[in-house]
Backbone as CSV, one residue per row, in Angstrom:
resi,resn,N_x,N_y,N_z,CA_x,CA_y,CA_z,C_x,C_y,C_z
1,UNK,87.382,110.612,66.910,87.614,110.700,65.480,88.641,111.792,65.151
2,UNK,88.296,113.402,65.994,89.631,113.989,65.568,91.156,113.497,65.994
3,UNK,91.020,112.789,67.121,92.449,112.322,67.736,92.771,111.453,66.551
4,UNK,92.546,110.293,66.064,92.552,109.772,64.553,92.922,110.303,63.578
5,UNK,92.612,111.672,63.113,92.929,112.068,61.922,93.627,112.983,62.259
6,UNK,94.142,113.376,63.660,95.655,114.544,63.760,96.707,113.180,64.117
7,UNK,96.427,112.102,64.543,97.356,111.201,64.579,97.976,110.730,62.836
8,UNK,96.788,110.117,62.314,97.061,110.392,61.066,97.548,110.906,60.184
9,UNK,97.306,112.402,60.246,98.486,113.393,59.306,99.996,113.815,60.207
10,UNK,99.608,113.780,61.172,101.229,113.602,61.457,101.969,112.998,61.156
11,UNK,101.416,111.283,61.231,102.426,110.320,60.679,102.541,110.584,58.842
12,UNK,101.425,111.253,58.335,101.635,111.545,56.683,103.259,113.179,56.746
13,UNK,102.855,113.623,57.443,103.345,114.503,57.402,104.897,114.407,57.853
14,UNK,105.732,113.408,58.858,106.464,112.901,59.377,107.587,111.970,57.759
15,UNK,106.553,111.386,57.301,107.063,110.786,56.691,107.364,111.202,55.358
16,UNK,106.437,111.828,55.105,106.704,112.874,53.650,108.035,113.933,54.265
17,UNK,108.466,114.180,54.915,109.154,115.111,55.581,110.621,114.266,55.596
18,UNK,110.643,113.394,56.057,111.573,112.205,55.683,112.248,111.951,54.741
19,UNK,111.361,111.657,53.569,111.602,110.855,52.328,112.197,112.136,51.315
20,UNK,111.550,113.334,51.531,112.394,114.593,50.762,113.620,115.144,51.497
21,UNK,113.713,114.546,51.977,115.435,115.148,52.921,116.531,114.310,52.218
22,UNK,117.505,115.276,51.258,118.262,115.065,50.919,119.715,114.677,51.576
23,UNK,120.904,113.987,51.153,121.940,114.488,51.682,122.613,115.151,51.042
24,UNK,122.659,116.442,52.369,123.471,117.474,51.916,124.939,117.475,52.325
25,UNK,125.802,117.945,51.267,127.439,117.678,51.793,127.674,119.958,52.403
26,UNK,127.665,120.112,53.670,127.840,121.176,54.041,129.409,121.614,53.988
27,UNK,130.411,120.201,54.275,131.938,120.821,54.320,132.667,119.623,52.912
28,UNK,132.569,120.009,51.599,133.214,119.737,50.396,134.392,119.660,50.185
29,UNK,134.923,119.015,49.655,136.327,119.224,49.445,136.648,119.493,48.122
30,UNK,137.880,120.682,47.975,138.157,121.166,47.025,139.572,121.087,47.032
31,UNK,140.289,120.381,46.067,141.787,120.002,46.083,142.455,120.313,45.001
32,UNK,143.138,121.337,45.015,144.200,121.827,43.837,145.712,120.425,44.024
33,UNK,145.139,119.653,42.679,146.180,118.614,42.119,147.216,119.325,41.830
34,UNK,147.158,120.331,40.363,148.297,120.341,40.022,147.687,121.949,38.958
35,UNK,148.339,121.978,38.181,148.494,123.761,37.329,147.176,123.648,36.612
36,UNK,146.925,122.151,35.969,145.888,121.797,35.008,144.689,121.617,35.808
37,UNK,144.421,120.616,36.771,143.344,119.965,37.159,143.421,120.104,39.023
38,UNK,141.965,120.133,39.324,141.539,120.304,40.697,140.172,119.432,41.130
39,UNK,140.031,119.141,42.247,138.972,117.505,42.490,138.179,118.410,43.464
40,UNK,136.531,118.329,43.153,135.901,118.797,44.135,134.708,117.636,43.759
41,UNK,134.177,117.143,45.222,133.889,116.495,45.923,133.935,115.129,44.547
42,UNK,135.392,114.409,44.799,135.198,113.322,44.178,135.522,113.292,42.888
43,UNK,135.219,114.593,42.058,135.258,114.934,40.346,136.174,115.555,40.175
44,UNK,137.052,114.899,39.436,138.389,115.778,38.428,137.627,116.521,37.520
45,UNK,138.148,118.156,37.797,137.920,118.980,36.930,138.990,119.981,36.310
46,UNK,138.787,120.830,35.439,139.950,121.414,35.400,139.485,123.394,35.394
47,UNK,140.359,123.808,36.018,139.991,125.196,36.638,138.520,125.758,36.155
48,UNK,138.511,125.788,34.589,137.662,126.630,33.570,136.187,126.252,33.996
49,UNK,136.343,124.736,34.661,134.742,123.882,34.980,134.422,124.359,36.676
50,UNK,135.060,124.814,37.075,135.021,124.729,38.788,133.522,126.132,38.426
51,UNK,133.529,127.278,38.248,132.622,128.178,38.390,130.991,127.266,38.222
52,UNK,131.117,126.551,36.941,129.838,125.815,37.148,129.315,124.988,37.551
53,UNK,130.391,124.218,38.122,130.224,123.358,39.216,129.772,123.633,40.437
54,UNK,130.225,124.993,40.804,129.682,125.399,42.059,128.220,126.372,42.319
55,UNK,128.250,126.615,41.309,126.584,127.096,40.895,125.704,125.909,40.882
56,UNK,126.036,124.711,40.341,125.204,123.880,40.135,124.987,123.591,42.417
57,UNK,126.372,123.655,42.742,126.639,122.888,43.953,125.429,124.058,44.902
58,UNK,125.571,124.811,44.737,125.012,125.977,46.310,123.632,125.887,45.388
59,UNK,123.306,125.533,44.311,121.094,126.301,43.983,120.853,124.677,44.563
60,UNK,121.552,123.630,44.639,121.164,122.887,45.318,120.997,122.746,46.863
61,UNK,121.094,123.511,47.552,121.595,123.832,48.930,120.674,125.001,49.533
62,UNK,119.478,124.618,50.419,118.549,125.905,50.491,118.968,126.798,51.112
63,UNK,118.273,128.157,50.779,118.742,129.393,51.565,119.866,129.209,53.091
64,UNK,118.477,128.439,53.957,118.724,128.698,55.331,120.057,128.283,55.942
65,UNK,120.617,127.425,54.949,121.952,126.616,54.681,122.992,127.157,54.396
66,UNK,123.261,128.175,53.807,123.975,128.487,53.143,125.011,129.245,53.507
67,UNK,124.912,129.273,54.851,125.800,129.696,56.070,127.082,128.911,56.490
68,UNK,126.203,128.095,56.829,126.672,126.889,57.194,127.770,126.324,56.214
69,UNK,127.996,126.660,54.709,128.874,125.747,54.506,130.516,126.543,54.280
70,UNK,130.912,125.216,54.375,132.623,125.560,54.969,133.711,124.354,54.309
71,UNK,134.127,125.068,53.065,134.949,124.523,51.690,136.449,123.696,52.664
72,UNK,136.567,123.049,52.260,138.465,122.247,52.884,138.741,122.332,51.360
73,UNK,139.858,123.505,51.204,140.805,123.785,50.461,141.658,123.173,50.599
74,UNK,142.426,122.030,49.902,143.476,121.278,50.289,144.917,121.457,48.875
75,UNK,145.440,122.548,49.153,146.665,122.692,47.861,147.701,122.048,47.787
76,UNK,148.357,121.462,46.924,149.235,120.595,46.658,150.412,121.689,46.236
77,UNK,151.414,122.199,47.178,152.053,123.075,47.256,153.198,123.449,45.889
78,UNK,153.779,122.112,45.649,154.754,121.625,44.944,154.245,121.825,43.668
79,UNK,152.851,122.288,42.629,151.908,122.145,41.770,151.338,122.860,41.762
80,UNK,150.955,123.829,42.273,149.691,124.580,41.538,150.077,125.870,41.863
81,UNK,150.281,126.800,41.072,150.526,128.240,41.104,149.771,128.845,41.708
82,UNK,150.082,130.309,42.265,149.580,131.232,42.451,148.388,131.778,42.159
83,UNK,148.498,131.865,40.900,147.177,132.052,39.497,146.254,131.236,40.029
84,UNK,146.696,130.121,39.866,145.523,128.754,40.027,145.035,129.198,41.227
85,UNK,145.464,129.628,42.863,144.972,129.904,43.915,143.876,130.743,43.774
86,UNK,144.462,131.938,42.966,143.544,133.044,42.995,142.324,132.532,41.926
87,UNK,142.529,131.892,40.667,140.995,131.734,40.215,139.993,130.911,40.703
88,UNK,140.763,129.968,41.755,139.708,129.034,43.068,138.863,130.346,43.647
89,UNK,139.332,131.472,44.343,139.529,131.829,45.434,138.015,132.888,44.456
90,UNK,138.702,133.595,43.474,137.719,134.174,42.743,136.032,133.504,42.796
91,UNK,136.340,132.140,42.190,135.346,131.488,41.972,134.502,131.326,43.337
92,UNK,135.139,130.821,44.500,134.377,130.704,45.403,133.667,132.102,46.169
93,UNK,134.144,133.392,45.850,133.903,134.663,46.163,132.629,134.612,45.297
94,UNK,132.485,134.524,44.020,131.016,134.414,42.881,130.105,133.920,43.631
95,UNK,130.416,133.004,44.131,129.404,132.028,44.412,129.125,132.082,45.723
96,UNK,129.538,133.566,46.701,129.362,133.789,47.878,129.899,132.246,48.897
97,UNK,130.417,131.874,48.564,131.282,130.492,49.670,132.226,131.041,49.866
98,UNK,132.265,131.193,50.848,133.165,132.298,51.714,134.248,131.887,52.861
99,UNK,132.991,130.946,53.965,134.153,130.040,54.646,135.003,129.323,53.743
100,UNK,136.337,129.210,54.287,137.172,128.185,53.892,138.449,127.751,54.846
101,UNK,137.897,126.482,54.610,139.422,125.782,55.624,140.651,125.552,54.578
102,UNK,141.775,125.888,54.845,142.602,125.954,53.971,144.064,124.704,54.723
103,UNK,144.259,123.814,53.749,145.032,122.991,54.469,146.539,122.969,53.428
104,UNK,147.622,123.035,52.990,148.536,123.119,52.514,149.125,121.421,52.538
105,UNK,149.355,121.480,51.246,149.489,119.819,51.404,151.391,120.048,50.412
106,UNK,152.207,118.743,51.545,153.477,118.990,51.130,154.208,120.045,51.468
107,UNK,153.323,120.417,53.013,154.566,122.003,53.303,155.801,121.459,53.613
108,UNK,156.522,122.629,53.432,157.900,122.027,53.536,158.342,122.925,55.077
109,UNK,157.949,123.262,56.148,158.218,123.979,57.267,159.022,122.704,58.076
């Protein structure tokens, strides 16, 4: 009877364990379009929205995680100022996201 009921909650426990596992996106993409607007994961936004976007993005994302994640900065060279770099760069410093892959899009080398 106990072999039964530790077989039992394992499989309760297995499966409840399962069904709350989210997907989590650990490497996001964050793409400076142009002076006005920037796309993170999928959503046109424009600079002023990125801070709460990413608050919303990491309280979703538990502690133990939070290491782990690692931004693909992708800038559109030809378009987006300086300024614009640095209030990404700000924003992701707030929000302790720290790694970042940085890819330059349209270099001219």
């Amino acid at each position: 009877m106990k072999i039964n009921l530790i077989i039992f909650f394992s499989i309760v426990l297995l499966v409840s364990c399962k069904s709350q596992k989210t997907e989590i996106n650990l490497k996001p993409e964050l793409e400076l379009i142009d002076k006005l607007h920037l796309k993170f994961e999928n959503q046109t936004l424009k600079y002023s929205q990125l801070d709460s976007i990413l608050k919303d993005y990491t309280q979703n994302i538990p502690p133990e995680l939070k290491d782990a994640i690692r931004i693909n900065l992708e800038v559109n060279t030809k378009e987006v100022t300086m300024q614009n770099v640095s209030e990404v760069k700000i924003s992701l410093r707030k929000n302790k996201l720290l790694k970042i892959n940085y890819k330059p899009k349209y270099d001219e080398r």
